[in-house]
DRENGU-451072 format. One line per 10 residues: number of its first residue (from 0); their letters; for each residue x, y, z of N, C-alpha, C. Coordinates in steps of 0.02 Angstrom, whole numbers, plus 32768, in hexadecimal, padded with zeros to 4 digits. Each point is the difference from the previous one (the first is absolute). Layout:
<atoms>
NUM> A> X Y Z X Y Z X Y Z  ...
</atoms>
This chain:
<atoms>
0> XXXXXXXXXX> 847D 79FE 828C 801B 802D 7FCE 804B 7FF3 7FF6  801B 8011 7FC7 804C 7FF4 7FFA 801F 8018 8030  7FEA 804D 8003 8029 802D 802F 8011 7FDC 803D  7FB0 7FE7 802A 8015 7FEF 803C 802A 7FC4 7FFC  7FF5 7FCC 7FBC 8035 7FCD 800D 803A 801F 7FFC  801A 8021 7FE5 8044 800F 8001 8016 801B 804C  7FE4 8035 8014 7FF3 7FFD 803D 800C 7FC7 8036  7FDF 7FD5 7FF5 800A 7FC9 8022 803D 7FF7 8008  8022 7FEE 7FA7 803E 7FDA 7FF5 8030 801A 8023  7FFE 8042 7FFA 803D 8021 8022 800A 7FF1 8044
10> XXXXXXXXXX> 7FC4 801A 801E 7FF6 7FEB 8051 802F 7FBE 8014  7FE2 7FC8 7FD3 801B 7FC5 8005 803C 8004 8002  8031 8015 7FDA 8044 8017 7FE4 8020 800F 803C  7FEA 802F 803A 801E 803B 8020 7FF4 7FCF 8050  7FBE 7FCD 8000 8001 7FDF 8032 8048 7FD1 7FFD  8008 7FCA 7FBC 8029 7FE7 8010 8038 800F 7FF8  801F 804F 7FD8 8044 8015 8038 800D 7FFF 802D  7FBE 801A 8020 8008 8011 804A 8013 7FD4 803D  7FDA 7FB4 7FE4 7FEF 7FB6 801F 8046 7FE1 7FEE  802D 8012 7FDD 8037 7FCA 7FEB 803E 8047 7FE1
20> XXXXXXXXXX> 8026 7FC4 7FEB 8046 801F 800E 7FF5 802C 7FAC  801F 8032 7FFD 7FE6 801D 7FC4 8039 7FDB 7FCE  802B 7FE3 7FFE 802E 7FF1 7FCC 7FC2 7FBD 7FD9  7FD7 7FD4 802F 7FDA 7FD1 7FE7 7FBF 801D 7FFE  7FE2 8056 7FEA 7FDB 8011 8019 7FDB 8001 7F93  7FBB 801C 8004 7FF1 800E 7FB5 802B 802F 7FDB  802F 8024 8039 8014 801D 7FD0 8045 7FF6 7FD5  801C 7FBD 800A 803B 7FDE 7FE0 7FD4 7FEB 7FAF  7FBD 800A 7FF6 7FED 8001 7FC7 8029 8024 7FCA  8021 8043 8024 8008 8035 7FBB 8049 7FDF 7FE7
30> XXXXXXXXXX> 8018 8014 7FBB 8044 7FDE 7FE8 8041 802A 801F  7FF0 8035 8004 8048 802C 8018 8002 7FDF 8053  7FC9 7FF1 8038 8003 7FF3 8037 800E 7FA6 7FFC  7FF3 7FEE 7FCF 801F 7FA7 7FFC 8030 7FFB 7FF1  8028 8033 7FDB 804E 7FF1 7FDD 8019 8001 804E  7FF3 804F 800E 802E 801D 8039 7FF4 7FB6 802E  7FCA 7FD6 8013 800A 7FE0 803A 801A 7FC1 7FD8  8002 7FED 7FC8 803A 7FC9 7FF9 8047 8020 7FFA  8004 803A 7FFA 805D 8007 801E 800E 800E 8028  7FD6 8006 8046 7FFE 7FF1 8034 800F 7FCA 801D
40> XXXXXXXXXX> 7FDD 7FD0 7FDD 7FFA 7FB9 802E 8052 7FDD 7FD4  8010 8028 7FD5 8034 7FC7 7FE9 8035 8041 8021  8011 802F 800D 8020 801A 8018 8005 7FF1 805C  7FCD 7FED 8018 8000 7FC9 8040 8017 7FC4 7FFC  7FFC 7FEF 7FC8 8023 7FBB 7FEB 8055 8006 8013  800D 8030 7FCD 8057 8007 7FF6 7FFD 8013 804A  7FE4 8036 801E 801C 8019 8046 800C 7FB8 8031  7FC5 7FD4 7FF6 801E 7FC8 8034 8022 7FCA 7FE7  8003 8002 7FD5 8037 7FD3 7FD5 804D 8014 801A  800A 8048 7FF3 8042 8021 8017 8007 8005 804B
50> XXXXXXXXXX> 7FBF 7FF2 8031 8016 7FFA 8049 8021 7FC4 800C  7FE3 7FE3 7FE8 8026 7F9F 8011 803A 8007 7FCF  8022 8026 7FDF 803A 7FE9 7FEB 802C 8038 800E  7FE9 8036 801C 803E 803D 7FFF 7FD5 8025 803F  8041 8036 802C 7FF0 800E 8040 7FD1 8039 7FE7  7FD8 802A 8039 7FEC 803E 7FF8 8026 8041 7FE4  8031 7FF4 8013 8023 8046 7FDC 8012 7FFC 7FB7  7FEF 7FBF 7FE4 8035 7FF7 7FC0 7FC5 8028 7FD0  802B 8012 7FCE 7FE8 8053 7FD3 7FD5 7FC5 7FE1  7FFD 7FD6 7FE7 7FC6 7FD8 7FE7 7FBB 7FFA 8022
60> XXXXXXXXXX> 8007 7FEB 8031 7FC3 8006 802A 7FF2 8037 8014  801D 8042 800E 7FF6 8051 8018 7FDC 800F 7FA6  8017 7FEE 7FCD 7FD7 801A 7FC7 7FCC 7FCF 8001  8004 7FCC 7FFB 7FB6 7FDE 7FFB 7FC1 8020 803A  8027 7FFB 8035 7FD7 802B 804F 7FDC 803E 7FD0  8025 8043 7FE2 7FFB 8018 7FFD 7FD5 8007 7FB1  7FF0 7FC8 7FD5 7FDC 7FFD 7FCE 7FAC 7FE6 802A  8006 7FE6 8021 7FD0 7FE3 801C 7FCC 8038 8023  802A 802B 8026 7FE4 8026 802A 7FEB 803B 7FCE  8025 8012 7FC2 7FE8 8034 7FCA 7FB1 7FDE 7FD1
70> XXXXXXXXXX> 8008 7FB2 7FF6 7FC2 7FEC 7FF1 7FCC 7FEE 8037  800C 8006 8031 7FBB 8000 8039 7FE0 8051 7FFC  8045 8035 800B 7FE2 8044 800B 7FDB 8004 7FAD  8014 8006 7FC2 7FDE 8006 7FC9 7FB4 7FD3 800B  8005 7FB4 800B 7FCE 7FD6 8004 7FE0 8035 803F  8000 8014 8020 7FD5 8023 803B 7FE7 8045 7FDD  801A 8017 7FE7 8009 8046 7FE0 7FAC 7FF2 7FCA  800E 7FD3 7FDA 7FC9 7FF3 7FC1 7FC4 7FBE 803C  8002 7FFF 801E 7FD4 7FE2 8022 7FCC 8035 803C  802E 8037 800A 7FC9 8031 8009 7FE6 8027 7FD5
80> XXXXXXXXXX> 8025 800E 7FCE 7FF4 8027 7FBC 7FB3 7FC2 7FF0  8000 7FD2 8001 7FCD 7FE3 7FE9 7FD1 7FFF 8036  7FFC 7FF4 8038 7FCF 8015 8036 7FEC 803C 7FED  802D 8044 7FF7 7FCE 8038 8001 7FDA 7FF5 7FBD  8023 7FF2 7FBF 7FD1 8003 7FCE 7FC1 7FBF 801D  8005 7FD3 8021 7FBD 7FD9 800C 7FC9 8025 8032  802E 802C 8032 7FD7 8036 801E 7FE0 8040 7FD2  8016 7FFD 7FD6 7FF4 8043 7FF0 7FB5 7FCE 7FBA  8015 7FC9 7FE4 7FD4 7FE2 7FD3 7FB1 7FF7 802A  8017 7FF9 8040 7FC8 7FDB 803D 7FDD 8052 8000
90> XXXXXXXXXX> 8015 8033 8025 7FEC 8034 7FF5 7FD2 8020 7FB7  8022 7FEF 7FD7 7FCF 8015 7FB7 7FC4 7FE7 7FFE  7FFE 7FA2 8015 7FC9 7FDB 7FED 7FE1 8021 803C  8014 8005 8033 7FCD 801F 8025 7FD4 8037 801A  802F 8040 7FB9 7FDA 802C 7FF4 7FC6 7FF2 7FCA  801E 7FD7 7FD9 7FCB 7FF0 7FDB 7FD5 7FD7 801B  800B 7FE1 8019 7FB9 7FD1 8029 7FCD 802A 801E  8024 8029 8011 7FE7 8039 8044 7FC3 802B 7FCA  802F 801B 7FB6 7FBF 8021 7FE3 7FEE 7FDB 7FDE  7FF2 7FB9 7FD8 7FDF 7FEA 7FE7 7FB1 7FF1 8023
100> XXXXXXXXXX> 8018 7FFA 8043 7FCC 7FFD 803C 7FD7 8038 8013  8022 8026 8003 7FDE 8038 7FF2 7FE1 8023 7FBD  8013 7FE2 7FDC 7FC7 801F 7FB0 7FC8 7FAE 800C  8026 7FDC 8017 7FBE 7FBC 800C 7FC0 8021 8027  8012 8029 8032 7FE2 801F 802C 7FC4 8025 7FED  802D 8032 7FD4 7FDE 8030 7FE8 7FD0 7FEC 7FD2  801F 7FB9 7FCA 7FC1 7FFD 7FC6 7FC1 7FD7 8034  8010 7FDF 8030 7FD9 7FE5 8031 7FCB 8033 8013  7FFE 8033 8025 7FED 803E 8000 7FC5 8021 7FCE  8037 7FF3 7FB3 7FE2 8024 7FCD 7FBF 7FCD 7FDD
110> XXXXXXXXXX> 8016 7FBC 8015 7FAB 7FC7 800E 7FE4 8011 8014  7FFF 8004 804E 7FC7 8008 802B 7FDA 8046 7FF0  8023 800F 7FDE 7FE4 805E 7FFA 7FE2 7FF6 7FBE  8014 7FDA 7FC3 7FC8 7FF2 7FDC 7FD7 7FBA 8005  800F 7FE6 802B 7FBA 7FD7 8016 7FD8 8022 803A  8007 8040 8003 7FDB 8018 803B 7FE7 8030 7FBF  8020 8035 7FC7 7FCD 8028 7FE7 7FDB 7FBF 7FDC  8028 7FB8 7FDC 7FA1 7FE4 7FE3 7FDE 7FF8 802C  7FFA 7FE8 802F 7FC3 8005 8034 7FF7 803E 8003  8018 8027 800A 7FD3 8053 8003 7FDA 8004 7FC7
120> XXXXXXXXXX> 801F 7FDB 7FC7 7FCA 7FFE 7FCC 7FE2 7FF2 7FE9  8000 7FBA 8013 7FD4 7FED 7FF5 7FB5 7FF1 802E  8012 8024 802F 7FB9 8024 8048 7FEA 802E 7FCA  802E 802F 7FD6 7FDE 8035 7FE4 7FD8 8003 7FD3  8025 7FC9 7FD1 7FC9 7FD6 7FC6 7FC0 7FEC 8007  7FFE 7FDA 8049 7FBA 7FE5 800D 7FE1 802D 801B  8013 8035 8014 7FDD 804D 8013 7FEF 8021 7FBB  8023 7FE4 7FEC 7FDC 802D 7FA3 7FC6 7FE0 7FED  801A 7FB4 8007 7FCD 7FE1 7FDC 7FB8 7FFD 8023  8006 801C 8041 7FB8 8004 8016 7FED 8033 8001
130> XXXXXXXXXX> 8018 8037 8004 7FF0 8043 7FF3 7FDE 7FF6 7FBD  8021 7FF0 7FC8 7FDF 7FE8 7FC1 7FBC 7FF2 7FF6  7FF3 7FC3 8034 7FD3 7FEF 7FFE 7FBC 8010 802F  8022 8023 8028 7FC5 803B 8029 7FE7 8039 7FC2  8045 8014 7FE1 7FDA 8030 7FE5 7FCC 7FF8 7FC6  800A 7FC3 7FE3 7FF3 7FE1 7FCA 7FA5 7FF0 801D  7FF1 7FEC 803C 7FCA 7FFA 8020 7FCF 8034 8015  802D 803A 8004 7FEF 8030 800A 7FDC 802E 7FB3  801B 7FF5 7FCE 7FF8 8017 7FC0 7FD4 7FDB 7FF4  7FFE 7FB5 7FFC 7FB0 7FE6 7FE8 7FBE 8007 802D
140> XXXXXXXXXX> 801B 8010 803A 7FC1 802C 8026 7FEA 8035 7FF8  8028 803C 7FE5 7FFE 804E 8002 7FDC 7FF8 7FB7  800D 7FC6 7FC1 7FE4 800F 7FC4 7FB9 7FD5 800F  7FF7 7FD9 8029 7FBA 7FD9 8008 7FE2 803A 8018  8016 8028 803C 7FD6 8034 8011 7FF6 8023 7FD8  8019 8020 7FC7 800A 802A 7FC7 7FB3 7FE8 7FEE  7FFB 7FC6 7FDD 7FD5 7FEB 7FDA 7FCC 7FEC 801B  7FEE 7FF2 804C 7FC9 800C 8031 7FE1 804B 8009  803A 802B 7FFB 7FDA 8053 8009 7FF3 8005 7FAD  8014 7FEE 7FC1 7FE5 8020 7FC3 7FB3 7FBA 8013
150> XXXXXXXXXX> 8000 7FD3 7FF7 7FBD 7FDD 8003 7FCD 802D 8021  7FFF 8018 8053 7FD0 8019 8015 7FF6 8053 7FEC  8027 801D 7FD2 7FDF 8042 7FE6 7FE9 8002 7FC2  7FDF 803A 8002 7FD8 800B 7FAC 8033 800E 7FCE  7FD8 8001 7FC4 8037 8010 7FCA 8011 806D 8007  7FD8 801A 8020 8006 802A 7FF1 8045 801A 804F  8032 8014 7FFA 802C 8020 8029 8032 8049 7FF5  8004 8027 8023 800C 8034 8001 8054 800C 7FED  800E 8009 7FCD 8052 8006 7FF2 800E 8037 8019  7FDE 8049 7FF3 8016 8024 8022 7FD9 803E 8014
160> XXXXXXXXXX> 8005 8010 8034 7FD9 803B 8026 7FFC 8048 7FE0  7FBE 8010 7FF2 8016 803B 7FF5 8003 8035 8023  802B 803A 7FD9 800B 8035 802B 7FF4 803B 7FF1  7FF3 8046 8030 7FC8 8040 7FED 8036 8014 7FF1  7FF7 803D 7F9B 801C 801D 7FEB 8003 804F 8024  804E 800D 7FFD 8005 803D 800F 7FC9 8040 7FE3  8006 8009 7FC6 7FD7 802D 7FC9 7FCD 7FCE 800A  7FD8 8037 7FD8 7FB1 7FEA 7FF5 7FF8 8001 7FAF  7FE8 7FBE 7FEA 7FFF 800A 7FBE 7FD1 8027 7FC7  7FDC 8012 8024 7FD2 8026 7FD9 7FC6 8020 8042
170> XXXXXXXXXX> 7FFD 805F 7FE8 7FEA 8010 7FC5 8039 8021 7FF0  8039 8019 7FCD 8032 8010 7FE9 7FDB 8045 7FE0  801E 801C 803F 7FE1 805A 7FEE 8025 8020 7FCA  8047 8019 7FF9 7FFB 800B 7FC1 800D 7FEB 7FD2  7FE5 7FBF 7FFF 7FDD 7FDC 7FA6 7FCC 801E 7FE2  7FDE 8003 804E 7FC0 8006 7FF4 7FE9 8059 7FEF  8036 8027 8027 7FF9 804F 7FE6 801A 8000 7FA5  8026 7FDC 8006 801D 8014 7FAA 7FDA 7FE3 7FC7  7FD5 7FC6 8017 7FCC 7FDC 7FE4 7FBF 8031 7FFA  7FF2 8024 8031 7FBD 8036 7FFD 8007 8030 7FDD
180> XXXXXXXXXX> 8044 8016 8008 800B 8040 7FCF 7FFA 7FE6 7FC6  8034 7FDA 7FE7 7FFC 7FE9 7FBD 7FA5 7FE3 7FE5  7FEA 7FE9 801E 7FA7 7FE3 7FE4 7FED 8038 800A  7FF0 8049 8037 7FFA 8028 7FFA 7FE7 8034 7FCB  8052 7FFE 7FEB 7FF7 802B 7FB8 8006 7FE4 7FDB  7FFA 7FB5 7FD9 7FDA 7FE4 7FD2 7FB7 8004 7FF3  7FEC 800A 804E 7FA3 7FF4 8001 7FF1 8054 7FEA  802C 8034 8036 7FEF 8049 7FCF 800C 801C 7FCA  8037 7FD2 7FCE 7FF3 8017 7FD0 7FD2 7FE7 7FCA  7FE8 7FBC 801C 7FD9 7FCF 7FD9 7FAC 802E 800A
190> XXXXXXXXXX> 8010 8019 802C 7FA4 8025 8006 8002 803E 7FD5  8040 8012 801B 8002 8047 7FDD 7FF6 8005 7FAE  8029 7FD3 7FE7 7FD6 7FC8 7FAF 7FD1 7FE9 7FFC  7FE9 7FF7 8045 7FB3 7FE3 7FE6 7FD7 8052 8013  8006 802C 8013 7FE1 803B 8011 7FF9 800C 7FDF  802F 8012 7FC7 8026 803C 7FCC 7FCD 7FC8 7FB5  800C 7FC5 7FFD 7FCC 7FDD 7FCC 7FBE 802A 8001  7FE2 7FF2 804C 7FA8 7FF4 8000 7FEF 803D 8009  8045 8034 7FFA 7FCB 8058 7FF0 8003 7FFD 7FC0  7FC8 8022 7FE7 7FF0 8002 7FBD 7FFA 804C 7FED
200> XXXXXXXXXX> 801D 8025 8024 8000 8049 7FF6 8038 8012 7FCA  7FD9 802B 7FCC 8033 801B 7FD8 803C 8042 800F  802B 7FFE 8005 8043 802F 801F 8021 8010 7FD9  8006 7FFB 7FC2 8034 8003 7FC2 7FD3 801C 7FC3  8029 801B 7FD9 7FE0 7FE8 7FB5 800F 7FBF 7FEF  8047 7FE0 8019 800C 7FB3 7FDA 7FE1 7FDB 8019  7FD2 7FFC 8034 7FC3 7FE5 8013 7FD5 7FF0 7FCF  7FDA 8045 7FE4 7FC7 8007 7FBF 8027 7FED 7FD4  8024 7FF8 7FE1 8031 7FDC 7FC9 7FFF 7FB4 8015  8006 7FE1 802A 7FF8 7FCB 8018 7FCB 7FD4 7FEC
210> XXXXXXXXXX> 7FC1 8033 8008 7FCF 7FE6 8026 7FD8 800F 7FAB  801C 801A 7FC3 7FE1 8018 7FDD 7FD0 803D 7FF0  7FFC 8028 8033 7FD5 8036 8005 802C 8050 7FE8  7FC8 800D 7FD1 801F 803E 7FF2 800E 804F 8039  8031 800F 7FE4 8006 8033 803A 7FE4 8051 7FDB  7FC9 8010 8029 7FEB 8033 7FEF 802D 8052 8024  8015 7FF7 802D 8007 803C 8013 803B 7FEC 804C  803F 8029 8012 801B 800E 8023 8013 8026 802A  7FE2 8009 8042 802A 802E 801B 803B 8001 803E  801A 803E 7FF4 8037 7FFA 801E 8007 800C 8033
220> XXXXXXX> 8037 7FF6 802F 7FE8 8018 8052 8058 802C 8007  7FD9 8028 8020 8034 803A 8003 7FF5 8021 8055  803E 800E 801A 7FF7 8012 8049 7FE8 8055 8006  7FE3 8010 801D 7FF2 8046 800D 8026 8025 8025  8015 8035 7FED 8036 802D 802D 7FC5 8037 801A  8001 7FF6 8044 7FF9 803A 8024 8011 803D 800E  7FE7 8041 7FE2 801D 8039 800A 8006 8023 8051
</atoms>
């Protein structure tokens, strides 16, 4: 991965500070830390230039001394300033290494967990598919039997049972009282018309008027009072 190469690189970087003198170290790469160490090295120049020609005390060599020793402390100054930023760069990649590895981890994880539910599912599938086909075996048996029990019965079968009525449906008593009365007195008055026809007794005069016969004589009926 990039990360870890960079990783790497740095590592590399921080070994060979460590292994060699840091002025010849990777980190004379940067431009502000190359200027500073070429006015260094030419400011070592003048300093021993001015030993072989003038004593220690002479103000020429005490300022050159003293330019020299201000560009070592600056050159030292930005040479740890750049160690910590290479420590602190080494540190980043290696947080990030640290969680890229860890979400590696995790999607690693999140495989095996779906290559473990398709196998769970696909056990389950082939549990369907035979269940399927049990039941499917089972249905062309239950309808063969179907059609084995209609073959061996008659056409005639019982849909449904019957059952004893509460009431009794007949004889329906009073139908049958309001039915007697009524024929009753149809039949007595029908006789009583046929009675009243087949006497032939005369009761009236509008009888003999009827009947054409003269009326000779009337009498009257009158109640008797008892003294």
């Amino acid at each position: 991965m990039a990360a870890q190469s960079q990783l790497f690189d740095l590592q590399s970087q921080w070994q060979s500070i460590n292994q060699s003198d840091s002025r010849n170290s990777e980190l004379l790469s940067g431009p502000m830390v190359r200027d500073m160490n070429t006015a260094l090295a030419r400011a070592e120049v003048q300093l021993a230039d001015l030993k072989q020609r003038v004593s220690k005390n002479h103000p020429d060599y005490l300022s050159a001394l003293s330019e020299v020793s201000v560009f070592r402390a600056k050159l030292e100054t930005e040479l740890s300033l750049a160690k910590n930023r290479l420590q602190n760069s080494m540190k980043i990649a290696a947080q990030r290494v640290a969680g890229l590895e860890e979400a590696i981890a995790k999607q690693k994880q999140t495989l095996l967990g779906i290559n473990e539910s398709r196998n769970r599912l696909d056990v389950l599938s082939r549990d369907v598919a035979s269940a399927e086909q049990t039941l499917n075996a089972a249905s062309q048996r239950l309808s063969q039997t179907i059609l084995e029990g209609d073959l061996s019965e008659s056409d005639v079968s019982v849909l449904t049972k019957a059952t004893r009525p509460l009431n009794h449906s007949k004889p329906k008593f009073m139908l049958n009282v309001v039915l007697s009365v009524f024929l009753g007195l149809i039949l007595a008055i029908g006789f009583a018309l046929l009675a009243e026809l087949l006497n032939r007794r005369v009761r009236t005069v509008d009888d003999l008027n009827n009947l054409g016969i003269p009326l000779l004589g009337e009498i009257s009926y009158s109640k008797q009072v008892k003294g």
